[in-house]
C-alpha positions as CSV (number, residue, x, y, z in Angstrom):
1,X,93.1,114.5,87.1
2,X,89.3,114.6,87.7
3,X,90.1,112.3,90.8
4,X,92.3,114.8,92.1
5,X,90.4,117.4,91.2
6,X,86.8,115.9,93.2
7,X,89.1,114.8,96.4
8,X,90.2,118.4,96.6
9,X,86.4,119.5,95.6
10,X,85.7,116.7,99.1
11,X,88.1,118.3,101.1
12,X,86.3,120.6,104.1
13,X,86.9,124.2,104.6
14,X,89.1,124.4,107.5
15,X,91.3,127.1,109.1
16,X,94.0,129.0,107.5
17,X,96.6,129.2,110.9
18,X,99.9,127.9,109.8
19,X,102.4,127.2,112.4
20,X,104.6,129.7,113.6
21,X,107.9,130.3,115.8
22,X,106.7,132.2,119.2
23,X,109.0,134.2,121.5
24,X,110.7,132.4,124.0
25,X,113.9,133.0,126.4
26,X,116.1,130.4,127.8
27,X,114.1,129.4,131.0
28,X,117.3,128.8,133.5
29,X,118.2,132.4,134.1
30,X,114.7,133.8,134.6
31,X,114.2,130.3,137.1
32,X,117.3,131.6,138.8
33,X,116.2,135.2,139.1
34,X,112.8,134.2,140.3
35,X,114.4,132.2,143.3
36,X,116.4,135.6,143.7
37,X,113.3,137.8,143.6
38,X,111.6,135.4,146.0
39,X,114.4,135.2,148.4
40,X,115.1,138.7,148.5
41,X,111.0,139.7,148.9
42,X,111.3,137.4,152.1
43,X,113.9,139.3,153.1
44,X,112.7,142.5,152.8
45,X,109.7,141.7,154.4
46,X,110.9,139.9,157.6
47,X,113.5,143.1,158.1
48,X,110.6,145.6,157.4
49,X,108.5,143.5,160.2
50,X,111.8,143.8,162.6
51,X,112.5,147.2,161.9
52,X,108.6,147.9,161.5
53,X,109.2,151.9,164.0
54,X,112.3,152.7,161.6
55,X,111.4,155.3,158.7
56,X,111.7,153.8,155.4
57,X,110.5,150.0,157.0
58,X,107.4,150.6,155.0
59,X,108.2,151.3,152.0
60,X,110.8,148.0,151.9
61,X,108.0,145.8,152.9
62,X,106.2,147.6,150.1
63,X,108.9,146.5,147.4
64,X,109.4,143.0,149.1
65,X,105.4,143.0,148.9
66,X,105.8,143.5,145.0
67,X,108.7,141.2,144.5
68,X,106.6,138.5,145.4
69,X,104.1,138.7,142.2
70,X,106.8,139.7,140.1
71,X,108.8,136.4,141.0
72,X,105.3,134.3,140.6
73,X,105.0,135.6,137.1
74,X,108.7,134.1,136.1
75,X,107.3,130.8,137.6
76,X,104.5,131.0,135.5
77,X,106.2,131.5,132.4
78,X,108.6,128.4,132.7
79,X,107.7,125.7,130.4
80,X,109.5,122.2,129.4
81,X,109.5,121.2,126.5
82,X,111.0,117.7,126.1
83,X,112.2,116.4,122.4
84,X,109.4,114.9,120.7
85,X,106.8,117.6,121.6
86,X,106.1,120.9,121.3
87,X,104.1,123.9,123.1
88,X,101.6,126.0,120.8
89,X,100.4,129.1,122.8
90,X,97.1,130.7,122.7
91,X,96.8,134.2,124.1
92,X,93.4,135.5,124.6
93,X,92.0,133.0,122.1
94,X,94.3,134.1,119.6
95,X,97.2,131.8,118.3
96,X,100.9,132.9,119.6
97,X,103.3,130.8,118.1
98,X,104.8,127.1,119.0
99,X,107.9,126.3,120.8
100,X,109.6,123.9,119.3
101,X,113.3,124.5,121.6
102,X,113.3,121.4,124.0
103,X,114.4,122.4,127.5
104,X,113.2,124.8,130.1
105,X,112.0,127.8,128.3
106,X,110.3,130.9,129.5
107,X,106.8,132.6,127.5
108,X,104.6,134.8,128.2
109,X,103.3,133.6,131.5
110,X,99.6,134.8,130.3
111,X,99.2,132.4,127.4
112,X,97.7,128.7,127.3
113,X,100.5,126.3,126.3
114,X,99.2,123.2,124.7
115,X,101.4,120.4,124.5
116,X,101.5,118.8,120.8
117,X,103.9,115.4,120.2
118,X,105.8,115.7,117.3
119,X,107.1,112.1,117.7
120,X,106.6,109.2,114.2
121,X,103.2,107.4,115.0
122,X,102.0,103.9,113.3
123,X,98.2,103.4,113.6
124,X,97.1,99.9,112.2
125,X,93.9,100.0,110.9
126,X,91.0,97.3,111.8
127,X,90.5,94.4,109.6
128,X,87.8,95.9,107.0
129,X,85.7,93.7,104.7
130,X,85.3,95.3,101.4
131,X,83.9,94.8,98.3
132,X,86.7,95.0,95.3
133,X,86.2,95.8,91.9
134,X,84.6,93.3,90.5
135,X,82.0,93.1,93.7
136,X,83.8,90.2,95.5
137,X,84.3,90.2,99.7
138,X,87.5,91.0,101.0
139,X,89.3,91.5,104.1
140,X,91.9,94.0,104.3
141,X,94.1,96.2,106.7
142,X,97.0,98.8,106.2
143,X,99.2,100.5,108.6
144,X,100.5,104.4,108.0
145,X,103.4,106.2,109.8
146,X,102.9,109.8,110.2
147,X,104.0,112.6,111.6
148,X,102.3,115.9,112.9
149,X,104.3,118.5,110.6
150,X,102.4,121.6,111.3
151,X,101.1,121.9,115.0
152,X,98.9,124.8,114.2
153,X,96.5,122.9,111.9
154,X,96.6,119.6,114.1
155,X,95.5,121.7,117.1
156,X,92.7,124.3,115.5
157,X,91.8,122.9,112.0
158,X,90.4,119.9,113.5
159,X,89.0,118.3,116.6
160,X,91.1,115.0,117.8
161,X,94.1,115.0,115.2
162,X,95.1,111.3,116.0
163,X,91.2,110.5,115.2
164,X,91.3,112.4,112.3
165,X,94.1,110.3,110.7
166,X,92.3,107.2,112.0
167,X,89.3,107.8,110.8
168,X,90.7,109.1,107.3
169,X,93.1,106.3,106.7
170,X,90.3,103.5,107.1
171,X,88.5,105.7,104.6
172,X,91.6,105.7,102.2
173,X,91.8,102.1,102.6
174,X,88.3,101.4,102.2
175,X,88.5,103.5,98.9
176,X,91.7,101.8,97.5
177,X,90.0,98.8,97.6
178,X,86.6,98.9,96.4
179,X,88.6,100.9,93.6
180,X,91.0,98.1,92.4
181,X,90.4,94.1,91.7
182,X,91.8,91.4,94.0
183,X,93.5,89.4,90.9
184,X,93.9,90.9,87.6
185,X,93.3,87.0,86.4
186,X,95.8,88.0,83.8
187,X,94.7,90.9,82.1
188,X,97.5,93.0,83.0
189,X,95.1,95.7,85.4
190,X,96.1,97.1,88.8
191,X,95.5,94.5,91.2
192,X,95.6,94.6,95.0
193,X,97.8,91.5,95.1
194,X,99.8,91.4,91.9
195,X,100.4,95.4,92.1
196,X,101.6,96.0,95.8
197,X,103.9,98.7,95.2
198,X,101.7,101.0,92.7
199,X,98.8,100.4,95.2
200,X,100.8,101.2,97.9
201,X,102.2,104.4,96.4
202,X,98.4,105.2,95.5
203,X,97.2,104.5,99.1
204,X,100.0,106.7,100.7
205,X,98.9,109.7,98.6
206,X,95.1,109.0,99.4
207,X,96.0,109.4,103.0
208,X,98.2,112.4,102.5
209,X,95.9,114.0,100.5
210,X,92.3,113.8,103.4
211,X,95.0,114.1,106.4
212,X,96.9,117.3,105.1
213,X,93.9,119.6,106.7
214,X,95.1,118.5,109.8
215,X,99.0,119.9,109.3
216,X,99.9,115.8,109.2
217,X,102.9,114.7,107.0
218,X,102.3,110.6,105.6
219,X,105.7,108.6,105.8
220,X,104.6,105.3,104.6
221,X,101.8,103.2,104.3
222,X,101.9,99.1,103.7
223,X,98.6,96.9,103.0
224,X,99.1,94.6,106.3
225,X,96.2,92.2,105.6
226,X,94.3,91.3,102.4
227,X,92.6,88.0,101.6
228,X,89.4,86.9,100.0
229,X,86.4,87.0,102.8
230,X,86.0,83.0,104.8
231,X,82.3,82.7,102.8
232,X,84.2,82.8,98.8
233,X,87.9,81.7,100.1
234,X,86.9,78.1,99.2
235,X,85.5,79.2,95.9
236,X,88.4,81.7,95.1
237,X,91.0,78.8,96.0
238,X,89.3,76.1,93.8
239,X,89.4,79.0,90.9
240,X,93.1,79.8,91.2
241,X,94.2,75.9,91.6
242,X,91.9,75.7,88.3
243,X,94.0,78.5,86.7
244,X,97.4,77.2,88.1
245,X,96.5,73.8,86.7
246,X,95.8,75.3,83.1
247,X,98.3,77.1,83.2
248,X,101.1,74.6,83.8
249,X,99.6,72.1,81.2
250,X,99.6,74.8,78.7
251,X,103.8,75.3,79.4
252,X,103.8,71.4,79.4
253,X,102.2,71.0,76.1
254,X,104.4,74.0,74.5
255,X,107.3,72.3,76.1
256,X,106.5,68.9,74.4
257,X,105.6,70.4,71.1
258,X,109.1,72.2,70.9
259,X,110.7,68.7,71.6
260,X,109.1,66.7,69.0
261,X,110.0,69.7,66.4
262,X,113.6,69.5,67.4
263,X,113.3,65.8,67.3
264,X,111.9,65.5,63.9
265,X,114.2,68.0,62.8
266,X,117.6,66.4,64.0
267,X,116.1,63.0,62.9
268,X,115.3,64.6,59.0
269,X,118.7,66.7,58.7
270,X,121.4,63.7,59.8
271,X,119.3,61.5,57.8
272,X,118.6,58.9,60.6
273,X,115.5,57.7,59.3
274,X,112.9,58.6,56.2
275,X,109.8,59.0,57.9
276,X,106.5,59.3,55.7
277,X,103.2,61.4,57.1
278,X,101.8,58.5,58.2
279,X,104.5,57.5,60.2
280,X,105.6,61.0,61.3
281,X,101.9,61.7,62.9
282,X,102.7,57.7,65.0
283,X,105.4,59.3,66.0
284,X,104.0,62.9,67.1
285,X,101.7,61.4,68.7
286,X,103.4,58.9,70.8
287,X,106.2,61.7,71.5
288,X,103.1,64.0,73.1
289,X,101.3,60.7,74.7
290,X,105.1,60.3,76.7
291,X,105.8,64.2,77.4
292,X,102.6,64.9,78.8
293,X,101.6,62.6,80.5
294,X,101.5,62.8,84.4
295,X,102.3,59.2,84.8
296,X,105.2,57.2,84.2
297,X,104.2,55.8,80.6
298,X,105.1,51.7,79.7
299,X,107.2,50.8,76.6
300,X,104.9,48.4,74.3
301,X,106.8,46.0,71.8
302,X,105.5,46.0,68.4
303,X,106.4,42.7,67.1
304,X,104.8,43.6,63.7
305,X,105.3,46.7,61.3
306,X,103.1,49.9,61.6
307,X,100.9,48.5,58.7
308,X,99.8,45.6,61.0
């Protein structure tokens, strides 16, 4: 909670637009009647330049005149929007709306259409070396898909929204890692390497949380790259072969006591042989000398008793 509570403390004022739907018409009939209006202000102007001594030739090269702006302001207003993007209009400085309708649409042919892509991104981020928890070097890299969800914020709540999710995913990834271990080393902690899915959910709402100011919706994040820095690597390999090494004797030698339980037990409840403690400790210890040993061990004869 007080995480949450100083990343939203962190987080920078920014504007309150929220996206929008603006006005728009189907753009094909106002592109049709634009050709119209253009054809017919030619028209009227060539047969008021014909019939120029006529009465009433003037005031039909005056409409024709007038067509002409008329039809430029329907070309004006024509805007394509193709799937995957999306226009946001700005009117005077002021936000208009966002057309979202792909195709030829008409707007307000006064306005400033911006053209926002709406499309799933990946950005990889650089290989970073970072310190982890416990102050050792490592190297690690994530990727994040995302997708602009409110064109608004990307375009006035921050500068260069594509930078903005760079620049605040290497810091999300930076932070992850310095906040978490490399190897738990058994003590049952979040680790970066033993924990991949509960760092990964962690990470993803990192980024979600610095990138929402910027209207930009987090579909996944993955860890792409993480490794002990080249100057420990040696070291860090050396200590887990160490562990791994410990760690399967210690199953060997559980293993091998077990067995010489059971075998003492079978041998004492079918009544085999009467072994005394002298002779059950021979026999413990020859059973442990066999099981764990990592060579092939060699029968020796006793041509005597145990005594001699």
């Amino acid at each position: 909670m007080l995480e949450a509570q100083a990343s939203a403390a962190q987080q920078p004022a920014v504007s309150h637009v929220s996206e929008t739907e603006a006005h728009s018409v189907p753009g094909i009939p106002v592109l049709c009647l634009s050709i119209l209006g253009l054809l017919l202000a030619t028209a009227l102007v060539v047969f008021a330049i014909v019939n120029r001594h006529s009465s009433g030739a003037a005031a039909v090269g005056v409409i024709g005149i007038l067509l002409y702006p008329a039809s430029d302001i329907g070309f004006h207003g024509l805007t394509a929007v193709v799937p995957g993007e999306a226009r946001v209009l700005q009117l005077f400085g002021a936000y208009r709306g966002t057309v979202r309708t792909s195709g030829l649409r008409w707007v307000n042919p006064f306005t400033k259409r911006r053209r926002v892509s709406t499309r799933v991104r990946n950005h990889e981020t650089p290989l970073a070396k970072v310190n982890d928890a416990d102050g050792n070097p490592i190297e690690i890299s994530a990727v994040v898909v995302w997708q602009v969800r409110d064109t608004a914020q990307a375009t006035y709540a921050v500068d260069d929204y594509p930078k903005f999710v760079a620049t605040q995913t290497e810091t999300a990834v930076r932070h992850v890692a310095s906040s978490y271990p490399y190897d738990s080393r058994g003590t049952g902690a979040l680790s970066l390497r033993d924990n991949a899915d509960e760092i990964t959910e962690r990470l993803s709402a990192e980024i979600s949380d610095r990138v929402q100011p910027a209207g930009v919706q987090v579909i996944e994040s993955r860890l792409t790259r993480l490794s002990y820095a080249a100057e420990i690597a040696q070291a860090m390999l050396r200590q887990q072969q160490a562990n791994a090494v410990v760690g399967a004797r210690q199953r060997i030698v559980e293993g091998a006591v077990g067995m010489v339980q059971l075998a003492l037990q079978r041998l004492e409840e079918e009544g085999v042989i009467e072994l005394d403690e002298e002779r059950k400790a021979a026999m413990v210890s020859n059973l442990l000398v066999v099981l764990c040993s990592e060579q092939a061990t060699q029968q020796v004869v006793n041509t005597g008793s145990l005594y001699q």
